[in-house]
PALUM-358733 format. One line per field, with one value per residue: x, y, z of N, C-alpha, C in turn. Coordinates in steps of 0.02 Angstrom, whole numbers, plus 50000, padded with zeros to 5 digits. Atoms other than C-alpha are relative to their C-alpha. Example, Ala and Ser with C-alpha at 12.3 -4.5 7.8 and 13.67 -1.06 7.14 Angstrom:
n.xx: 50045/49958
n.yy: 49941/49941
n.zz: 50000/49997
ca.xx: 50615/50684
ca.yy: 49775/49947
ca.zz: 50390/50357
c.xx: 50045/49961
c.yy: 50060/50055
c.zz: 50000/50037
//
This chain:
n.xx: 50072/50016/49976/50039/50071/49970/50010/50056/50038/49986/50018/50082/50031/49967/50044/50042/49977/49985/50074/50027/49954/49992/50019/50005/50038/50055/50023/49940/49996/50012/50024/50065/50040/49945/49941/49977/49937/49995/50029/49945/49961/49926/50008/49926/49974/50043/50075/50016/50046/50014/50047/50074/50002/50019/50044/50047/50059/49984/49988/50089/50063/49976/49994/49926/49994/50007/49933/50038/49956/49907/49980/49982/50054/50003/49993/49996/49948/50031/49925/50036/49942/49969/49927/49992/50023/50082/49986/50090/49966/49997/49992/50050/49994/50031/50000/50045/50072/50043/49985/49938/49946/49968/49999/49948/50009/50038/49967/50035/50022/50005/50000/49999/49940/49949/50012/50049/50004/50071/50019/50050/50006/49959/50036/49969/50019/49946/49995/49967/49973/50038/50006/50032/50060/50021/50051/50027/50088/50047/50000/49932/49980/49976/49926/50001/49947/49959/49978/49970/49977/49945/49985/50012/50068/50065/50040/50022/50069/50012/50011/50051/49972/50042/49980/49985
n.yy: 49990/50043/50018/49938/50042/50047/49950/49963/50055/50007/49926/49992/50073/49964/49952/50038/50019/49918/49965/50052/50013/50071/50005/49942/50017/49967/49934/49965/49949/50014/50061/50001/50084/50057/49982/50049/49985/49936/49950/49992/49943/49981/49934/49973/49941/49931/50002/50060/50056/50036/49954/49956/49922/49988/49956/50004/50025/50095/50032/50027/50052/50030/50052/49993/50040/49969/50009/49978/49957/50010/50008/50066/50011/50060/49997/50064/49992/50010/50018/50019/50050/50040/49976/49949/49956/49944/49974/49957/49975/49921/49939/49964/49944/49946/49927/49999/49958/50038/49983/50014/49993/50012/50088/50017/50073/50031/50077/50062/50049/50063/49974/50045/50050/49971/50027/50066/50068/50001/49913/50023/49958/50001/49939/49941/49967/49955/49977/49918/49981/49951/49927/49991/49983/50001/49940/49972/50028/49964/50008/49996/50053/50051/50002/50035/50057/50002/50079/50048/50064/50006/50004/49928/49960/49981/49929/49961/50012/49978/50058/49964/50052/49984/49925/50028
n.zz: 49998/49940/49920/49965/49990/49957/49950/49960/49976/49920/49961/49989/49974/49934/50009/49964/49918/49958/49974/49973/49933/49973/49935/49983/49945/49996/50059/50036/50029/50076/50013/49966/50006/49976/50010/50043/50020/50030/49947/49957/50015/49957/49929/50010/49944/50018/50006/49950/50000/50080/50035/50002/49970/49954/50010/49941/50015/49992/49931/49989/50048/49985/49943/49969/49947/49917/49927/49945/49980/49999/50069/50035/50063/50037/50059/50006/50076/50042/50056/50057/50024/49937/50016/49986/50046/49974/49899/49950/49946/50003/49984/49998/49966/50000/50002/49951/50026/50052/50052/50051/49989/49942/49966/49948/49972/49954/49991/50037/49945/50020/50066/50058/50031/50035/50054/49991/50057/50033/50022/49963/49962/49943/49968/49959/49953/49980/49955/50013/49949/49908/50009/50072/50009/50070/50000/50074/50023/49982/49908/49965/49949/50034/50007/50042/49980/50057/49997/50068/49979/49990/50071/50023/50002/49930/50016/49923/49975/49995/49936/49956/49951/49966/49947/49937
ca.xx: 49253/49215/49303/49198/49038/49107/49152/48994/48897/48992/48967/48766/48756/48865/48750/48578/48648/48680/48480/48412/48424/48410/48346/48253/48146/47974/47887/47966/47975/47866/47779/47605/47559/47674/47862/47932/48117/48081/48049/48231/48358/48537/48550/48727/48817/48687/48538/48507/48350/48394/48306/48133/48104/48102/47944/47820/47697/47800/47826/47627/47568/47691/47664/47781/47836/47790/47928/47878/47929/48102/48125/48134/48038/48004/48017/48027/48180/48129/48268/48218/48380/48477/48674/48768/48683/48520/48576/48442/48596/48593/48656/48533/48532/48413/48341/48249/48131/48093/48178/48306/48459/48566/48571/48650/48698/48572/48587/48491/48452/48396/48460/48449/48577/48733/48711/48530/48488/48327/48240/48109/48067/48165/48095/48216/48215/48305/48314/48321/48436/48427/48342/48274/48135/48037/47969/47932/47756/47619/47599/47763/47811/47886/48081/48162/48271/48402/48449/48577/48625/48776/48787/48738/48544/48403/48304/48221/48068/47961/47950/47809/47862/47753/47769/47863
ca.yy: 49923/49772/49794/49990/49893/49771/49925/50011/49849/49818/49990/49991/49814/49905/50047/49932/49852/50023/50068/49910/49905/49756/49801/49943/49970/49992/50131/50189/50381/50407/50244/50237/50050/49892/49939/49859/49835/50005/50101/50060/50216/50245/50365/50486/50636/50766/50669/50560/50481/50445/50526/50562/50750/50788/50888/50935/50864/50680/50685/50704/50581/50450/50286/50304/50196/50247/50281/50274/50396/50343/50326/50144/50103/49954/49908/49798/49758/49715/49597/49601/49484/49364/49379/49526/49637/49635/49656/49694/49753/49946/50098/50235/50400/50536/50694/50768/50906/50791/50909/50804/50887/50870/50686/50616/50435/50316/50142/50006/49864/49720/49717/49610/49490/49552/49428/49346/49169/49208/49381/49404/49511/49544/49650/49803/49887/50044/50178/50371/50456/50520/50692/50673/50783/50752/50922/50909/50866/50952/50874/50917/50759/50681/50633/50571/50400/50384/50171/50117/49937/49877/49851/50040/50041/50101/50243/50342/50322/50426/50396/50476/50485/50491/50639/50595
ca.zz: 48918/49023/49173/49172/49149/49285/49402/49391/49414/49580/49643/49620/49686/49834/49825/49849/50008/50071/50047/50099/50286/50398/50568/50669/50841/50853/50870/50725/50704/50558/50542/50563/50514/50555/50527/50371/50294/50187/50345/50417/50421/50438/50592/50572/50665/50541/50520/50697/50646/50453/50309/50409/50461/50612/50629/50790/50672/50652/50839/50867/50743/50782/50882/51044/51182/51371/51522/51671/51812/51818/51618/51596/51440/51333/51133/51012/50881/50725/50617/50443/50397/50496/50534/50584/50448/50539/50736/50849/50965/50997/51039/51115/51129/51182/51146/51289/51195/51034/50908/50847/50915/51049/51100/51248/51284/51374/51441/51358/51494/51397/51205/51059/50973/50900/50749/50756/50658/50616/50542/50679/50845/51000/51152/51200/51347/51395/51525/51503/51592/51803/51772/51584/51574/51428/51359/51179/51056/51086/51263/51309/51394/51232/51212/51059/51058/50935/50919/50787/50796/50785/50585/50587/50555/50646/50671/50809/50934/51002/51211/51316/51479/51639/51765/51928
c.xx: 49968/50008/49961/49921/50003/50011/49933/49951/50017/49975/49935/49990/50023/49940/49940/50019/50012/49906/49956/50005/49964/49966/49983/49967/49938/49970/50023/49971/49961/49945/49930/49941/50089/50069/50029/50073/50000/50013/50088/50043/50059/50030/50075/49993/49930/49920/49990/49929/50010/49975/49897/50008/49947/49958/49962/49949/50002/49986/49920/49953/50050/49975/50067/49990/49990/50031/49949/50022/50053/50016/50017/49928/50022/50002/49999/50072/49987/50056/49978/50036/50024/50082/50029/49984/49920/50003/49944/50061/50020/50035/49955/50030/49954/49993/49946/49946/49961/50019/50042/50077/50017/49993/50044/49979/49950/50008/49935/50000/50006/50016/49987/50071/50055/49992/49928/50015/49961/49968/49935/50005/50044/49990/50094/49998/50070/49955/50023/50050/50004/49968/49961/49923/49967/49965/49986/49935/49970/49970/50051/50025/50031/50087/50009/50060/50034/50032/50031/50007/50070/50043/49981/49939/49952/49965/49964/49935/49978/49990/49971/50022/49953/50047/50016/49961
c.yy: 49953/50013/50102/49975/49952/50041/50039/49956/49987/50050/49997/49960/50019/50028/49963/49966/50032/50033/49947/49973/49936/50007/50097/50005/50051/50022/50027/50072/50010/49952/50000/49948/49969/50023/49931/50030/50067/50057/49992/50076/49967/50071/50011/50053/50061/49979/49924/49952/49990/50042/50015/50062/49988/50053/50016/49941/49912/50003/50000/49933/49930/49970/50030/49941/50050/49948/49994/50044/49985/49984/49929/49979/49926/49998/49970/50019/49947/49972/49999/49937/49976/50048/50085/50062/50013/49982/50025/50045/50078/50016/50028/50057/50060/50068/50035/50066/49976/50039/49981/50004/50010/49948/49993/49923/49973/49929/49956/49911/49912/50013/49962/49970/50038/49959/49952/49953/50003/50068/49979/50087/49997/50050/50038/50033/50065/50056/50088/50021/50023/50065/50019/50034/50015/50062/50002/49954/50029/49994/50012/49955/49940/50001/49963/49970/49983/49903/49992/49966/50011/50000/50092/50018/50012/50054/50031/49988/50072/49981/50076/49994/50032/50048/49959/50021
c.zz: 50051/50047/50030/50018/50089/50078/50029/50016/50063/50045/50015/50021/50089/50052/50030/50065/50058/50005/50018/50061/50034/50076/50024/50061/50008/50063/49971/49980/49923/49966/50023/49994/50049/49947/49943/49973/49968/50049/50058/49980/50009/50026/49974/50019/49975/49972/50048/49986/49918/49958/50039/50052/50047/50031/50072/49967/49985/50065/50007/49966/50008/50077/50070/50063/50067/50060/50043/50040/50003/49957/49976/49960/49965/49901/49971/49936/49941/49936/49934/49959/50059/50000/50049/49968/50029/50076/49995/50063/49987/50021/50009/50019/49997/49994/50028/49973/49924/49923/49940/50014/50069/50024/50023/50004/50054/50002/49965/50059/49977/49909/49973/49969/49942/49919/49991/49951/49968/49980/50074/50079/50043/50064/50023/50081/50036/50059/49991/50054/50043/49968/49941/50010/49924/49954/49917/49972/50028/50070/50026/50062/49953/49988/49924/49990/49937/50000/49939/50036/49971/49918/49965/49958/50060/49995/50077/50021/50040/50086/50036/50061/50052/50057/50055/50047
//
């Protein structure tokens, strides 16, 4: 009887550590105050930005970062924990009409700390890729940026990008 008590106590204590995420980059998809630990995802192959739906009506009402003509954009990463559990260090990858699907690798320029010391900010900066034309949101000039870190949270931004 103990050691089932003992099992399912480990598991849920598992479990919380698994919905409690640690790091994300703002503008967060979704977010429409200041980005807090609740508001992190974990991005995967069938849901790239996490549990929030990917809607026309998120991508419109969502904060976003602005490219410029040649797709290099700015950001911020947002540690909520120290350590390698709340990396600010990404992965990106875009989705050039804002629906969600089809994301292709993009380079990331300046990143954040593979293990920070401190919970705290860290500016980003990445780079769409040659050619990215941004066509989705109701202005059709919005893309949408997929960032896990390295501990495997994160979530997606929204990036405006200016006409060449």
């Amino acid at each position: 009887m103990f050691s089932k008590i003992l099992t399912t106590a480990v598991f849920l204590s598992t479990l919380s550590f698994q919905v409690y995420a640690h790091a994300l980059v703002a503008p967060a998809l979704g977010v429409l105050g200041v980005p807090v630990k609740d508001d992190v995802q974990r991005p995967n192959a069938t849901a790239p930005c996490g549990a929030v739906n990917v809607t026309l009506a998120t991508v419109d009402s969502s904060k976003f970062a602005k490219a410029g003509p040649l797709g290099r954009f700015n950001a911020t990463a947002i540690a909520f924990t120290n350590g390698t559990d709340g990396s600010t260090f990404f992965k990106a990858r875009v989705n050039d009409d804002a629906t969600g699907k089809g994301f292709v690798p993009m380079n990331i320029t300046m990143n954040g700390d593979r293990a920070p010391a401190t919970p705290g900010l860290q500016p980003i900066e990445a780079i769409l890729p040659a050619g990215t034309k941004c066509t989705g949101g109701s202005s059709k000039d919005k893309c949408l940026v997929e960032f896990v870190s390295t501990a495997g949270f994160g979530n997606c931004v929204v990036v405006a990008k200016a006409a060449a």
